[in-house]
C-alpha positions as CSV (number, residue, x, y, z in Angstrom):
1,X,-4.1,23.9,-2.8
2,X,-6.5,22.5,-0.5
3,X,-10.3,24.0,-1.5
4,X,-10.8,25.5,2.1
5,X,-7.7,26.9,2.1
6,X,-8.3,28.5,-1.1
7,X,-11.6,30.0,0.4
8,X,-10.2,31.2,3.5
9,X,-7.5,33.0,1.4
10,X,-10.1,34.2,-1.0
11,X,-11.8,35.8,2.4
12,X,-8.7,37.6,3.1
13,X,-8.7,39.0,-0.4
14,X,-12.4,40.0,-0.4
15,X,-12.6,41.3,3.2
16,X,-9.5,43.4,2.3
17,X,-10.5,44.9,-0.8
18,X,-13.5,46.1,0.9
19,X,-11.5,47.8,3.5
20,X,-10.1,49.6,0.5
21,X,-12.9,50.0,-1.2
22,X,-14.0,51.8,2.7
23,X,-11.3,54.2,2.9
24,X,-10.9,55.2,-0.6
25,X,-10.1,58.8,-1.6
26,X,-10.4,60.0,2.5
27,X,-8.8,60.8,5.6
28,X,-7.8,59.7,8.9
29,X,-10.1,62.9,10.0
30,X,-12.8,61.5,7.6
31,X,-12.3,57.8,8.7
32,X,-12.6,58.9,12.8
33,X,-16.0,60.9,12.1
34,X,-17.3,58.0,10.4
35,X,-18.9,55.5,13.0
36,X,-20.1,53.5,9.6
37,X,-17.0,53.0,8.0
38,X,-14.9,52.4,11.3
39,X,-17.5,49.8,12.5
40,X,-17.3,48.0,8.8
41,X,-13.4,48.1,8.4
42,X,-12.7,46.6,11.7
43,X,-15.8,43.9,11.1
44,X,-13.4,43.1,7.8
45,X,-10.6,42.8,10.2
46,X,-11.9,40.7,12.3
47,X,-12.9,38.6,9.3
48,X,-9.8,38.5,7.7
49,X,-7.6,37.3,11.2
50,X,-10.3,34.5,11.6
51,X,-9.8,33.4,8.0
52,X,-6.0,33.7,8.4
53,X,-6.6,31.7,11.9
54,X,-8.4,29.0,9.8
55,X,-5.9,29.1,6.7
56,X,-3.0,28.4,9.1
57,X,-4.6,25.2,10.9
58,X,-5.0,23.9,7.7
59,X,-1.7,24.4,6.4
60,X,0.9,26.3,8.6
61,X,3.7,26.1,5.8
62,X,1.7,28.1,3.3
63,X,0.0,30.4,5.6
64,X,4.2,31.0,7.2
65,X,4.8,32.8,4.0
66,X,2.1,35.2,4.7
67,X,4.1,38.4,5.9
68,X,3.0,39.4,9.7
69,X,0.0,36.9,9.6
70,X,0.8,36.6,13.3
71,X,0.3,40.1,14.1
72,X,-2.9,40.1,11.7
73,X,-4.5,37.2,13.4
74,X,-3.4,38.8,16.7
75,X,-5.3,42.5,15.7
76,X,-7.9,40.2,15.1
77,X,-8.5,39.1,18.9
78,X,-7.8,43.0,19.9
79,X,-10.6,43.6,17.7
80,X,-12.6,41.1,18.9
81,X,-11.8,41.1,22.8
82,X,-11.0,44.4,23.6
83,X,-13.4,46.4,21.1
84,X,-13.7,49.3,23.7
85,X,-10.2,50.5,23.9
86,X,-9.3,49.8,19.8
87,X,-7.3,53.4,18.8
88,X,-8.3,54.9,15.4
89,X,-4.9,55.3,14.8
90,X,-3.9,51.2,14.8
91,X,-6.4,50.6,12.7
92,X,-5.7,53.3,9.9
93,X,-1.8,52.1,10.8
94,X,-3.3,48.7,9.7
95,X,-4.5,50.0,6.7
96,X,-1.9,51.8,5.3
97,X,1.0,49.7,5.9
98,X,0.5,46.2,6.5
99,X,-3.0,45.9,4.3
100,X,-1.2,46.6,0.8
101,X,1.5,43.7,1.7
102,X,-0.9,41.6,3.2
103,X,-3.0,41.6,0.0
104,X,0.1,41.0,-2.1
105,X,0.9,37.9,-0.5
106,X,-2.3,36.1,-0.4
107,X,-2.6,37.2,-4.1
108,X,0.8,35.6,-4.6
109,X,-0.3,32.5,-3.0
110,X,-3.0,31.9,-4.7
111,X,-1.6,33.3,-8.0
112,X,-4.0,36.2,-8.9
């Protein structure tokens, strides 16, 4: 594996674990109060989409096994772009079902 594909997939594992590490042990309620922890997990987001963005450009074949790295990558420019109108809700979405899966597969890749 190229070396700066290994880093960008090592950014998706980092920046994801910190999202967990953000949410851990609360709520949706909890996560919507919480102007820190919204700001921060959608920063990772952000993050994470860019380094997928980067990962694929330097090798789509790998990056194609990457469940819903499209949609990822894509979240990443509604993050980006239209930061005013980003629901709560998408974002925790995010985080609870495609995050897990997301993490798995890098992992996979990269044989963690």
């Amino acid at each position: 594996m190229k070396p700066e594909l290994q880093e960008n997939l090592q950014t998706v594992i980092e920046q994801g674990r910190l999202i967990q590490s953000f949410v851990n042990g609360i709520s949706f309620e909890v996560y919507q109060s919480d102007e820190k922890t919204r700001l921060a997990v959608e920063r990772c987001f952000e993050i994470i989409g860019e380094a997928l963005n980067r990962a694929y450009k330097l090798d789509p074949e790998t990056v194609d096994s990457i469940t819903d790295y499209r949609k990822i990558i894509s979240f990443r420019n509604i993050l980006a772009h239209c930061y005013d109108s980003v629901e709560d809700r998408l974002v925790w979405g995010v985080i609870e079902e495609s995050l897990p899966s997301l993490l798995s597969d890098v992992m996979n890749l990269m044989a963690i």
